[in-house]
Structure formats: C-alpha cells, structure tokens
C-alpha positions in Angstrom: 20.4 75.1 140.5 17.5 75.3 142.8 17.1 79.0 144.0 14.2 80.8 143.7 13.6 84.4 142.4 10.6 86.9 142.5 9.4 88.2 139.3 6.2 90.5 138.9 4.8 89.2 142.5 5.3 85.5 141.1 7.6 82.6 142.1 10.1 81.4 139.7 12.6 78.7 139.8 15.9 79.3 138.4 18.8 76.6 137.7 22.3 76.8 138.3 25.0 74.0 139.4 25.6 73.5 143.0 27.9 71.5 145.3 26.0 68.4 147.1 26.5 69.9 150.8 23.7 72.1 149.6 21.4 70.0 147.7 21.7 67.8 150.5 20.7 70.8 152.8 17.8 71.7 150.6 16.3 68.6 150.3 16.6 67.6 154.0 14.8 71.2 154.6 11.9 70.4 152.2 11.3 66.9 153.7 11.6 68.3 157.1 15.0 65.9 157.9 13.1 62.3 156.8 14.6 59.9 158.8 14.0 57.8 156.0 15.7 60.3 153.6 18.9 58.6 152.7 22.1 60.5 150.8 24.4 57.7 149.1 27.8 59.9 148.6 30.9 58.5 145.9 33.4 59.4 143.8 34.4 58.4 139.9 37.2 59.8 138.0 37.7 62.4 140.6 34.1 63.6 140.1 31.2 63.3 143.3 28.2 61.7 142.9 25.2 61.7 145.2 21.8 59.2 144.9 18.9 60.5 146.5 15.9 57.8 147.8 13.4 57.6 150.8 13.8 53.9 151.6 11.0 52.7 152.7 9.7 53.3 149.1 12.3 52.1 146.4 14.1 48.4 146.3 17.2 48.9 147.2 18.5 45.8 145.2 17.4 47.9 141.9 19.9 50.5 143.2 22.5 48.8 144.1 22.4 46.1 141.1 21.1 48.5 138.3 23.3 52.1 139.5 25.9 52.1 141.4 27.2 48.7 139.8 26.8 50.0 136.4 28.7 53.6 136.6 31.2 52.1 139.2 32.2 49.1 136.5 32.2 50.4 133.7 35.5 51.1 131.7 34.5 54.8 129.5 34.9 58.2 130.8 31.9 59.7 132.0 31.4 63.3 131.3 28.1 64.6 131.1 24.4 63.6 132.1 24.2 62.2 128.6 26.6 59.5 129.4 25.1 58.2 132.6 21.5 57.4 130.7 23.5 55.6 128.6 25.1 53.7 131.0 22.1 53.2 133.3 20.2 50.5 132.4 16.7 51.7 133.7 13.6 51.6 131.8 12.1 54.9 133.0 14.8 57.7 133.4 13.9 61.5 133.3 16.2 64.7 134.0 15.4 67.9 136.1 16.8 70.4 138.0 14.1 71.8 139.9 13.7 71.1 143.2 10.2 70.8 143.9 9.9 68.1 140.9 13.0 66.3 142.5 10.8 66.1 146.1 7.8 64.9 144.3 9.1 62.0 142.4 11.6 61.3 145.9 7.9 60.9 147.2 6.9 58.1 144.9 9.9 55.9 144.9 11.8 57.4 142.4 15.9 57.9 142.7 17.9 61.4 142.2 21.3 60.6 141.3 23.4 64.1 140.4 27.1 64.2 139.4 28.9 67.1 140.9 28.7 70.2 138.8 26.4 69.6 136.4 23.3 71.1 135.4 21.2 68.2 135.7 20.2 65.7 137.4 18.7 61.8 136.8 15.6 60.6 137.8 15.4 56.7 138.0 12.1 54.5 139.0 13.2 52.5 141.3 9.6 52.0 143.4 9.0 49.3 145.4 5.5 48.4 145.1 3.8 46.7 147.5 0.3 45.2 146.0 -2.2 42.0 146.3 -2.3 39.6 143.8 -5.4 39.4 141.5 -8.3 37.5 143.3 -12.4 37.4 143.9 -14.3 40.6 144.0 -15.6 41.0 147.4 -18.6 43.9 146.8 -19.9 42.1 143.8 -20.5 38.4 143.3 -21.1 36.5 140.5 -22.4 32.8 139.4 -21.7 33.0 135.8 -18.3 34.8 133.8 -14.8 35.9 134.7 -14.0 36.5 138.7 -11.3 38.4 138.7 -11.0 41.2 140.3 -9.2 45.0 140.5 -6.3 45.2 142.9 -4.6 48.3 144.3 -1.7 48.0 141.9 -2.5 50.7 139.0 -0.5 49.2 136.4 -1.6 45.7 137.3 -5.7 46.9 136.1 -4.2 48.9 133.3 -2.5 45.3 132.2 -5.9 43.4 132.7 -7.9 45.9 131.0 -5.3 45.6 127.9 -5.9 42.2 127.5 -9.9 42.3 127.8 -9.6 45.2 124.9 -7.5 44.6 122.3 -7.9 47.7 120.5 -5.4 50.2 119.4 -8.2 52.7 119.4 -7.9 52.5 123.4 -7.2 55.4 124.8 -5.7 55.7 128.7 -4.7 59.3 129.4 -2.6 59.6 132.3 -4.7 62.4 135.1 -3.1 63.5 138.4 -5.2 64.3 141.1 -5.0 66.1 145.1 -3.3 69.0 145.6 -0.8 68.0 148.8 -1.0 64.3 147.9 -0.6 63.8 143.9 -2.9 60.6 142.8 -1.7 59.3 139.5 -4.6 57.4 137.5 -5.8 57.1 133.8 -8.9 58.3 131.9 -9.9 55.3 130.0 -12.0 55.1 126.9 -12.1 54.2 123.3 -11.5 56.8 120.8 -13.6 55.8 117.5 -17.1 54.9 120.2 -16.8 57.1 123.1 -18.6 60.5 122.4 -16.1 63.5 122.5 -18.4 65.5 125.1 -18.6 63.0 127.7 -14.9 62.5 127.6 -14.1 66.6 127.6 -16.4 66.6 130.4 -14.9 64.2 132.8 -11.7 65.2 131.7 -12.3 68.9 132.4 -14.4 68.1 136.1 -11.1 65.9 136.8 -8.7 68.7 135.9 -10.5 71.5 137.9 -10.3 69.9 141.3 -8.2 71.7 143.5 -8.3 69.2 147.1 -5.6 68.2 148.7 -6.1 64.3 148.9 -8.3 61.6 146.9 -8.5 58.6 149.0 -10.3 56.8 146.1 -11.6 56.1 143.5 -15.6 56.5 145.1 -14.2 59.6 146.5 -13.2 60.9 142.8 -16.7 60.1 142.4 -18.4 62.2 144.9 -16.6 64.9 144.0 -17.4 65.1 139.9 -20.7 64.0 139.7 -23.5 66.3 139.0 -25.2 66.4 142.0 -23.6 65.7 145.4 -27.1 66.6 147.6 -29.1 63.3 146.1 -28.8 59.8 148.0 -28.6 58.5 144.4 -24.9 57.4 142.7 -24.5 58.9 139.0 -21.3 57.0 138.8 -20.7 53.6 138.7 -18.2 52.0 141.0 -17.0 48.7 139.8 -14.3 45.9 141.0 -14.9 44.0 138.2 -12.8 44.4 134.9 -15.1 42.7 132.6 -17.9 44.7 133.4 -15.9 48.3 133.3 -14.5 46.5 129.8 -18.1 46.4 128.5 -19.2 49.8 129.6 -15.5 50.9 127.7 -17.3 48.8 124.5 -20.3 50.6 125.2 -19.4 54.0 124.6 -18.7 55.1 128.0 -16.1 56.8 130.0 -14.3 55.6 132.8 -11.1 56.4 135.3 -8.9 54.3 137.8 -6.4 55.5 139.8 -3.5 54.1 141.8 -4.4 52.6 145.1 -7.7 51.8 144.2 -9.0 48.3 143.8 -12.2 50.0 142.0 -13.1 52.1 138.7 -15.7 54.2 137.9 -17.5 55.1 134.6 -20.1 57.0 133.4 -22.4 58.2 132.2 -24.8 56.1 133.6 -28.4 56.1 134.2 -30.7 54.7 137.1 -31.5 51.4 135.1 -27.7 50.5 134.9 -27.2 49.9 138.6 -29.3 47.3 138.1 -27.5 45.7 135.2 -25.3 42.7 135.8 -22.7 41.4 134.1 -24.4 37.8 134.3 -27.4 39.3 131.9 -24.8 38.9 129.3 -23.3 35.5 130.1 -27.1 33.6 130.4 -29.3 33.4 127.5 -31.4 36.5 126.8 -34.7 35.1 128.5 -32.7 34.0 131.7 -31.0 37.7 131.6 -34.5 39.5 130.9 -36.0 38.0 133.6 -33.5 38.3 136.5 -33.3 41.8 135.5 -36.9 42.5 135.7 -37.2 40.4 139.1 -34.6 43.2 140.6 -36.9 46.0 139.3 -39.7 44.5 141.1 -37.9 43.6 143.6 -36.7 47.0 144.3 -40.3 48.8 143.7 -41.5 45.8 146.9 -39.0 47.2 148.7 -39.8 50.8 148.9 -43.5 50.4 148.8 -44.2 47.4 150.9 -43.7 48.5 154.0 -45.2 52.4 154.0 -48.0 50.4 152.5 -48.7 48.1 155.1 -48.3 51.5 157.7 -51.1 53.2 155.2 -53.7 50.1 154.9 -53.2 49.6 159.1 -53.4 52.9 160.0 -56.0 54.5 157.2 -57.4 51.9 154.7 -58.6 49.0 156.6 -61.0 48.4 154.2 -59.0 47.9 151.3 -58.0 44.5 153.7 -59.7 41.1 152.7 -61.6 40.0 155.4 -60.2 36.6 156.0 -56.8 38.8 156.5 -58.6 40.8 158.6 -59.3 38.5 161.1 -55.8 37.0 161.2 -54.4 40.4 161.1 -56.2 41.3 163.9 -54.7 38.4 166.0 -51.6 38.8 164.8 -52.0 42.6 166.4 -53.7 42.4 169.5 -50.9 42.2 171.7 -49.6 45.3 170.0 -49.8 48.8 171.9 -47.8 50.6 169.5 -48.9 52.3 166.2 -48.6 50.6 162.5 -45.7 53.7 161.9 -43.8 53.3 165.2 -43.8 49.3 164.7 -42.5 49.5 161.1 -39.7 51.7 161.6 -39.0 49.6 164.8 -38.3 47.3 162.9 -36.3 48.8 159.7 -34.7 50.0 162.7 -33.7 46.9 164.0 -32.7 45.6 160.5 -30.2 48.0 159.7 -28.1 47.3 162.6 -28.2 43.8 162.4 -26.8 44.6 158.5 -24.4 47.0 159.7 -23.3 44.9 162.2 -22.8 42.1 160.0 -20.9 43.8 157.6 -18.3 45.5 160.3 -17.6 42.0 162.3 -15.4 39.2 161.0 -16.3 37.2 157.8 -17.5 34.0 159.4 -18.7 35.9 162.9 -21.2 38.2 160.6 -23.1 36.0 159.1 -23.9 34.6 162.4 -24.9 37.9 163.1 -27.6 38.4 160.6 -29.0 34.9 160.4 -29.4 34.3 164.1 -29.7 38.1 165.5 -32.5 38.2 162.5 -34.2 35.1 163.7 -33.8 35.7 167.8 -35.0 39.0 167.5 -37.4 38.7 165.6 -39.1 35.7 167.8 -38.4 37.7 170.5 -40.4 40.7 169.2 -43.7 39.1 168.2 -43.6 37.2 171.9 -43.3 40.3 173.8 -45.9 41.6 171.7 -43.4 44.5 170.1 -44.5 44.0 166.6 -46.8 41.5 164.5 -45.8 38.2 162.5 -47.4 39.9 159.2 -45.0 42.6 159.8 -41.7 40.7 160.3 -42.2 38.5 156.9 -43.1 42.1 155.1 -40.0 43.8 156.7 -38.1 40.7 155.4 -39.2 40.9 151.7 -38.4 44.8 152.1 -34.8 44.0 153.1 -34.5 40.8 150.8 -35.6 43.2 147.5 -33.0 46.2 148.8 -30.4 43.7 148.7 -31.0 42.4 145.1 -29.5 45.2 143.3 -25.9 44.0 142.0 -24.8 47.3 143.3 -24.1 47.8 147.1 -24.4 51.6 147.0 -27.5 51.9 145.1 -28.8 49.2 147.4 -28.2 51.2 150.2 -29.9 54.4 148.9 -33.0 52.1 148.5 -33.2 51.3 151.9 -32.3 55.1 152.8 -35.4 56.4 150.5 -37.8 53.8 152.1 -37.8 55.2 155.5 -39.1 58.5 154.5 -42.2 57.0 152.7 -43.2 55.2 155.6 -42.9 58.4 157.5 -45.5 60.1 154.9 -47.4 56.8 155.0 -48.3 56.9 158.5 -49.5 60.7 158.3 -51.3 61.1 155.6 -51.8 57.2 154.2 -52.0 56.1 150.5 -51.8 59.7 149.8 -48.9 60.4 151.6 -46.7 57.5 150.1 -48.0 59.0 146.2 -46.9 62.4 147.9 -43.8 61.0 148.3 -43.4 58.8 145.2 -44.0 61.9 143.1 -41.0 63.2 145.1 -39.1 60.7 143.9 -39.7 60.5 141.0 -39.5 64.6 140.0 -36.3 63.8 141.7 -35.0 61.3 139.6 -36.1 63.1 136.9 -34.2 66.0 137.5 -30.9 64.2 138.0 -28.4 64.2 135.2 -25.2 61.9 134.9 -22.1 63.9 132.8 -25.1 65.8 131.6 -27.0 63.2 130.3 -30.7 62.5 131.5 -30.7 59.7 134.7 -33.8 58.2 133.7 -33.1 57.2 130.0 -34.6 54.9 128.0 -37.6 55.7 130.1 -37.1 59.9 129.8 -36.4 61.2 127.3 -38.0 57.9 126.0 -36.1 55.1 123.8 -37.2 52.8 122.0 -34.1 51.3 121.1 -32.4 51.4 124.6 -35.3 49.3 126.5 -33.4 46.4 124.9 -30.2 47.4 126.7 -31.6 48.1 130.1 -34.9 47.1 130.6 -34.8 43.9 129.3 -32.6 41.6 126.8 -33.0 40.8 123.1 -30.7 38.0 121.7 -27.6 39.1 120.8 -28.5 38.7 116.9 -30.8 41.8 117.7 -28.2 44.1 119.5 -26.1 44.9 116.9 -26.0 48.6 117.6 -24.8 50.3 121.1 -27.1 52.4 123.4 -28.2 55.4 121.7 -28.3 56.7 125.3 -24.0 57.3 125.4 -24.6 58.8 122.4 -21.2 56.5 120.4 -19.4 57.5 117.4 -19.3 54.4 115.9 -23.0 53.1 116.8 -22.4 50.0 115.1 -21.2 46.3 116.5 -22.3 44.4 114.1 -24.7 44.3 110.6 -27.8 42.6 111.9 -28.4 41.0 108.8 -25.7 39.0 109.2 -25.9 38.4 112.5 -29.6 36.8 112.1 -28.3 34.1 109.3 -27.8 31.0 109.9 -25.0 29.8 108.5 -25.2 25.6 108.1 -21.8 23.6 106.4 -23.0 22.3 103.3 -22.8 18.6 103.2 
C-alpha cells in the first residue's frame, strides 16, 4: 500500500494492502517514533481496525464520541471503506493510501483510521484548534468605525470577511505555502472588480516559492514583492478586516494565511500607507484634511531635522536675526557640530522608542514619556545639545509616527538619517542630493507591477480623489483607475447627487 518504486530515475508511490504491524512501522519511521504518535488498535466482525492521531493536535472527545462510538454501535455489516464514511459522522472525510499524504494531514490534526485489508484508508478532521477570541487591533488604532480585529484562527478571518462582503462574486482560493512546513491560507479577491493580471500575478509569485517555512503573513510579504533591497513596503499589512474588506471592494488583491493575525493586499502605492480607514467614516472635509496633515507631517519629518544641520552648519544667513541671537544662546554651551548633535539625538530617540515598544504595556510608556523628558533636560544642561534642537527632534519623531502604518513609519525614520548625513556635508545641496535619491527611488519602485507613485506618476486625475484627498461620497462613484477593476463602477453619479425629499 505504501512502497515505493523507481521508474526512469524518479520516485513513485505504489499502493497495495498491508497488515497494521507495518503501517504502524512505517509511520513510526517517518515521524521518527513521536512520542506523541498514538496507534488506537480494535476489532469488528472479526476485522482489525487501527486510528492514527498525534495527540497533542486533535480532541480526543471528537474521536472517541464521533468514531469509535459510531462503527462500534452500530448494528449493519461493514465491509468496505464506503461503508465507514457512511457511518462516520464527520464533516470533512477524505481517502488515501499514500503515505506521505497520510504523515501530512497526521501533522495537522487530522485522524487515519484503516480497516485491515483494504485498499484505503479514512482521513477525518479531528484538529483541535487552539486560537484567541476576536478583540482590538494592537498595531493600528482607531477613533472612529469597527475595532475588531484578525486573530490567528484562519477560518475565524475567513468567517469575518464573509460577513463584511456579502458577495457571491468573492472569490477565496485555497494556496499552500513552505516546503518542510506546509502553510495553508486563501487568495482573496472579488471576481467581477479585481483585475485578472494582478490576481495571476500574486497567484503565480505565491505558487513559485520554494522555502521551507513562512512564519507569516509579513514574511509572505517580503518574499513576493517586487523589490526586497528598498526600505519601502509594496504590500500592505493589515489587522483590520474592514479595511482589507475595502481594499477587496476596491479592486485589489489580498492573502491570509493560518496562524496569522494579519493580511496583506496589493497592489498598493506609496499614498495608501497613509490612508486610514477613519477618512471614510468622518465627513469628506474632516478625512481630507487629516490625510493631508500626515503628508505634511511626514515631509517635516524627513526634512526638518537635515535642514536645521544645513542652515547651522552652511546657511546661517538664511536665519532671521532675532533667531539668531536666541539660537546662538541656545548653542554656546555646545562643543559638538550641528551633524553630530542631530544624530545624537535621533540616536537617543530611537532607543527610547525601541525600548518602549519591547518593555511591558504600562512600563513603556513610562519609558518614552519620562526617559524622553529626563534626557532630554539632562542634555541641554550638560550642554550636549540645544533647546531649538530638542523641540525640532520632537516634531521629526511626532510626524514619523503619524502614518496609520507602523512599517512605513519606520522606513521614514530610517530614510531621515541619511539626509542628515548629506546635510551636514554638503548643506542645502546635499539634502536636494538626497531628495532626488529618493525620489528617482520611489519612482522606480513598482507594486505587482504597477507604478508606486500613482496618482502622482503616471499622473491621475481621477485617483487624487482616492488618495490625495476626499470628495464626498456622491462624487466617488467609480473605483481607482489605478487597480485597474473590471467593473469600474459603484454607483451612477447622477443618482447619487439627487436629492431625494418625501413629498408631502
């Protein structure tokens, strides 16, 4: 039943019946004698049965309640494999006889049960699954809309996502991924609005992996994206159903896997890490405006401080001159250079983030506020660094941290201290030296194959309204042009601008 035989240099499996003393053998050799590996031996009608689990994966209730009770108590003959499906009342039973399928699903908390002398054998889910319940997400917080939260339990999102959409034109394609440790998850999209390229394409990156182990689903990530060199994401990483619903609505891609409180989806651009789902729950000037104040935000925080290095070390007279003065004091005491201050500092920041982030909940925010307000007392005392500097670095840090996305966030702050380095060689021409960097980098970049920097290049018109800013909703009837939908439609417009009053 499970012996192998060579054919033209290759490996194939050929099946036969056996007694249980060997399957029992076998097994035991391909799970290298599992402690855990338990062999459940009895006898019907003359005939031996064996059941097959590891048990620190199934419930053995199920087992004992749901087979053995059932074939044991029940009054017809049983004669072939046929007759215990129909006896078994599982939900998910499957047949094989080849043993390398029977030690996979043994590894995922499936049962083997095998009558003596047949040619097959059962495969019952039994799993025991041991998961959170659905709460908060902890990497992205909101004020406004729904809270909840992805858990580790795969079916468990695939259920929330079901009732966010209720389309039967959602599509959720079961993938396997990792080569030694097989990674079930689901390709997600929505047939009649997701382009067909974009899904072939993370359909086809997905299918030509060949690693041994995906720990998540930001590893998945790493691995498929376009470019694995840049400090920028090209995938977003979500915890948030609602928002990985409306990115589905959108036209775009996306894939969880089991084990993984997070999804990703793409493609994406730079402008949508900086999209919240909160834009869409306020009113359309509320949404515009928070979403321009993290743009700005973010463009303070990567220029602010190489510029202050640049004015202090090469433009002083670019500096009003009742600054001047007050600058001056606020530097006198200083012996180090504008550069080696700044980065001091940024320095200094990062590990008082870091550090916050790796203690206990109520232990780091202790951390940051008074490690950030001791040290940084401390330092204009002892005459390490300048007031001016302090509130600059603290703007810097404050914009880095208002992007809704934590990893994008952190590649801000990475990019910033390279700028400063340029800054304090070669001034305001070395921090344009180094925004032109940037941004021939960013222009280069490509999510799925798509452009990163759309609306803004290739330019759209009718995508500012979906990233830049916000229209009322009576003006977005149609979905990014950018994803490139089937069904580019939500809604006629006309319709959507009438008012429609009960007449009286």
């Amino acid at each position: 039943m499970f012996r192998k035989r060579r054919k033209n240099g290759e490996t194939e499996k050929k099946a036969h019946s056996l007694d249980i003393t060997e399957l029992k053998e076998q097994l035991n050799k391909e799970l290298n004698e599992s402690p855990d590996l338990v062999f459940r031996v009895f006898h019907r009608d003359d005939k031996k049965y064996i059941i097959i689990f590891i048990s620190n994966l199934v419930k053995t209730e199920i087992i004992d309640e749901f087979v053995l009770k059932p074939l044991l108590e029940s009054k017809g003959n049983i004669n072939t494999t046929e007759d215990i499906l129909n006896i078994l009342p599982l939900t998910q039973v499957n047949v094989t006889n080849q043993l390398m399928e029977i030690k996979e699903v043994l590894l995922k908390g499936s049962l083997y049960l095998y009558k003596e002398g047949e040619p097959f054998g059962i495969i019952g889910d039994v799993k025991k699954a041991e998961a959170r319940s659905l709460g908060q997400a902890e990497t992205e917080s909101l004020v406004y809309g729904p809270k909840i939260s992805f858990t580790e339990q795969l079916s468990t999102n695939l259920n929330v996502i079901r009732n966010n959409i209720v389309d039967a034109n959602l599509v959720m394609e079961d993938i396997t991924v990792g080569r030694r440790t097989k990674v079930n998850g689901k390709l997600v999209y929505i047939s009649d609005i997701a382009e067909e390229e974009n899904v072939n394409t993370l359909r086809q990156r997905i299918n030509d992996l060949d690693v041994d182990h995906i720990q998540d689903s930001s590893v998945l990530a790493q691995y498929i994206e376009d470019n694995s060199w840049t400090v920028f994401p090209q995938l977003i990483t979500t915890e948030l159903p609602d928002r990985f619903c409306l990115a589905l609505i959108k036209g775009k891609v996306g894939v969880l896997l089991d084990r993984s409180p997070a999804a990703i989806y793409g493609p994406t651009t730079f402008f949508s890490f900086f999209e919240s789902t909160e834009d869409v729950y306020m009113r359309w000037n509320m949404g515009s405006f928070i979403r321009m104040l993290r743009l700005v935000a973010i463009f303070l925080s990567v220029l602010l401080t190489p510029a202050y290095v640049a004015v202090l070390t090469y433009h002083y007279e670019v500096i009003p001159s009742p600054l001047l003065v007050s600058l001056g004091q606020s530097r006198s005491n200083v012996p180090f250079p504008p550069i080696f201050e700044a980065l001091l500092l940024e320095f200094i920041i990062e590990m008082l983030r870091e550090a916050g982030a790796r203690l206990p909940t109520k232990v780091g925010q202790t951390m940051g506020i008074v490690g950030g307000i001791v040290i940084g007392q401390a330092s204009v005392e002892a005459g390490f660094t300048s007031n001016i500097l302090i509130i600059i670095i603290a703007i810097s840090a404050l914009g880095s941290f208002t992007a809704p996305s934590y990893i994008m966030g952190s590649a801000i702050r990475i990019v910033r201290f390279p700028i400063i380095v340029l800054a304090g060689i070669w001034g305001g021409v070395g921090i344009m030296i180094g925004f032109c960097i940037l941004l021939i980098h960013l222009l280069k970049l490509s999510t799925l194959g798509r452009p990163y920097l759309t609306p803004i290049y290739p330019f759209s018109f009718h995508d500012l309204r979906y990233s830049i800013f916000r229209l009322p909703l009576q003006y977005l009837g149609g979905r990014p042009e950018t994803n490139e939908p089937t069904d580019k439609r939500r809604y006629p417009l006309k319709k959507a601008k009438t008012i429609k009053d009960v007449d009286e």
